[in-house]
C-alpha positions as CSV (number, residue, x, y, z in Angstrom):
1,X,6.6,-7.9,-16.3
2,X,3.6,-9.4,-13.9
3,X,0.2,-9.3,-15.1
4,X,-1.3,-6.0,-14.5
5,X,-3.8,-6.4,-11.5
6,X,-7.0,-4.4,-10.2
7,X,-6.3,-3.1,-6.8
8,X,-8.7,-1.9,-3.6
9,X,-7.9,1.0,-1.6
10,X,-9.9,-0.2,0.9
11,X,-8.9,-2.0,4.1
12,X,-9.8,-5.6,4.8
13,X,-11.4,-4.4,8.4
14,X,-14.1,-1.9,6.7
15,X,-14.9,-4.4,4.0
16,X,-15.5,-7.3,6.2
17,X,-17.3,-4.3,8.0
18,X,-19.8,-3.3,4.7
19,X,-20.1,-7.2,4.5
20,X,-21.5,-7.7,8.3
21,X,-23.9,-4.7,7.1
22,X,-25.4,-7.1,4.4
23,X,-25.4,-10.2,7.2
24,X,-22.3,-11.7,5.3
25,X,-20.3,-12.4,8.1
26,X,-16.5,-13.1,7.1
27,X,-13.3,-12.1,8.7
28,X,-10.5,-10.1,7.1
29,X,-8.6,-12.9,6.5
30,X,-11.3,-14.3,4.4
31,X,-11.5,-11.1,2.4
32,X,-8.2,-10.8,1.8
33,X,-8.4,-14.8,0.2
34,X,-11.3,-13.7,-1.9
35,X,-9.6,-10.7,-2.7
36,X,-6.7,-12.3,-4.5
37,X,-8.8,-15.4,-5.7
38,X,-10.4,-12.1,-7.7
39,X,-7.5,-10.7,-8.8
40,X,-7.7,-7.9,-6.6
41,X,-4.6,-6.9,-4.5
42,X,-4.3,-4.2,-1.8
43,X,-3.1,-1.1,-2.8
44,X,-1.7,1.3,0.4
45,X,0.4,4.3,0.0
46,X,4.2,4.1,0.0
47,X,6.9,6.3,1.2
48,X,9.1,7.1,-1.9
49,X,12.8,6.7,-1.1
50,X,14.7,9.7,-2.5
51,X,17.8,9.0,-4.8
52,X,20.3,10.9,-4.1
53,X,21.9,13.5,-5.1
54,X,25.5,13.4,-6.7
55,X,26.8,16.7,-4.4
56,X,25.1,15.6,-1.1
57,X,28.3,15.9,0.5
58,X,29.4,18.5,-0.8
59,X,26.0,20.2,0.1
60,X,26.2,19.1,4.2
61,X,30.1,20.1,4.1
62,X,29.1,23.4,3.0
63,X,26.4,23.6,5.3
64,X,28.5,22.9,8.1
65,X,30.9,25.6,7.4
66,X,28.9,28.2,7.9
């Protein structure tokens, strides 16, 4: 198993964003560099894959007969 890791939510746009608003002016890149220099890694939502089910088949034959 990795090491566990903290994680942002955030995107790199809006935090460069909140940074320009303190008159720290760095680019999304750079974030994402500082980001994992911290520790931090991005955290986005992702699409679960289903996994099957044993009688699909069985399921879209039956649907198709009637």
């Amino acid at each position: 198993m990795g090491r566990r890791r903290r994680w942002t939510g955030k995107r790199l746009r809006r935090i460069s964003a909140e940074l320009a608003q303190l008159d720290i002016v760095v680019s999304p890149n750079t974030v994402r560099r500082l980001l994992d220099e911290l520790g931090y890694a991005l955290h986005a939502n992702t699409k679960s894959l289903s996994r099957g089910c044993p009688e699909r088949d069985e399921q879209f034959c039956y649907i198709a007969e009637q």
